[in-house]
N, C-alpha and C positions, 0 to 999 in steps of 0.2 A: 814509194811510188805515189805520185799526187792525182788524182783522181781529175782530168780533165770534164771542166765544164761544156756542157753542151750550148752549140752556136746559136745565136739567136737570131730568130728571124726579125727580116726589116719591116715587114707588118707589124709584127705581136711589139717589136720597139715604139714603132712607130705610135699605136695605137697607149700602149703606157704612157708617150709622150704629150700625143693631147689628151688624154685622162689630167696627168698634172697641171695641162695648159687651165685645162677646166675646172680643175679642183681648186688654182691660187685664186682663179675669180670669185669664191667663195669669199675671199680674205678682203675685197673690195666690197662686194655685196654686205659681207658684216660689217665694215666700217662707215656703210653707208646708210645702215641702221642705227649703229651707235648715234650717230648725227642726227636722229628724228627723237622726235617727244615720244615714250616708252607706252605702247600699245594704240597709238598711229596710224591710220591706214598704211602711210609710207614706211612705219616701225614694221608693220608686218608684212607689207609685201616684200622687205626686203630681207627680213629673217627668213619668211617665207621661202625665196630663192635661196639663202645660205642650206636649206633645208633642204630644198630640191637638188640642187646642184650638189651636194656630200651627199643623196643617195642615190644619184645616177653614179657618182663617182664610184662609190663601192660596191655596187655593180659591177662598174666596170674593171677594177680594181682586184673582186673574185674571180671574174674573166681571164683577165692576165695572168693569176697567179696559177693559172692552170697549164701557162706554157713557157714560164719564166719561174727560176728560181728566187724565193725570198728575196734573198740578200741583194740581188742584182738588183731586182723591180725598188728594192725599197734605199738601195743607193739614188738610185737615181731621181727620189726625190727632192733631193739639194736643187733640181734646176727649178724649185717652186720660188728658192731666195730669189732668181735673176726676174724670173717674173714678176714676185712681191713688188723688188726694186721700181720694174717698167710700170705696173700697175700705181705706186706712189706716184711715179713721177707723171702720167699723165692725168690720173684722176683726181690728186687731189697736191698738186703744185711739189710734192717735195722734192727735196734736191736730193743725186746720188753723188756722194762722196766716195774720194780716193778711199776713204777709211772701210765704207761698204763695199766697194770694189776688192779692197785688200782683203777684206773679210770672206766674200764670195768664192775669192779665189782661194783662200788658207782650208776652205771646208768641201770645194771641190777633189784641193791636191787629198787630203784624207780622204775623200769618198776613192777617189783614184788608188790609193793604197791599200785600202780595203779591198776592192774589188779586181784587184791582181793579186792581191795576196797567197793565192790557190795557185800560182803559175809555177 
């Protein structure tokens, strides 16, 4: 007998989903450090923010995991790649390719199997 998971609410979803929206701008903030001369005002206000932003994150992050289980909360953060993606592509000109789009989707379909796996 498989031990059905409990439903989750569209809040506590919701709330995991902008935590990750907030956690990939991390990944922009530290790239826009890497880009400054290494102890820089601009070097550290922007490590600064990488700093800030991954400790509101995990915060929010102990929050969630108090109404979502592990595995789910931490599937779900593959939607960081679609972000990274859009974040490239507006901040600092890259292109998204079929090739990352294929990618995106090959580590979704696995998050998807993971997290039916219990069904």
């Amino acid at each position: 007998m498989s031990k059905k998971r409990p439903a989750v609410s569209g809040k506590v979803f919701l709330a995991l989903h902008i935590s990750l929206f907030f956690s990939s701008l991390s990944g922009v903030a530290s790239k826009m450090a890497a880009n400054q001369p290494f102890l820089s005002p601009a070097f550290c206000f922007y490590y600064g923010l990488v700093l800030l932003i991954m400790l509101g994150y995990a915060f929010a992050w102990q929050q969630i995991l108090h109404y979502l289980p592990l595995t789910f909360a931490y599937s779900n953060k593959g939607v960081s790649l679609v972000w990274g993606m859009i974040w490239g592509a507006l901040f600092f000109q890259e292109k998204i390719t079929w090739n990352m789009i294929l990618g995106a989707g090959i580590i979704f379909f696995g998050i998807y199997l993971v997290v039916t796996s219990d069904e």
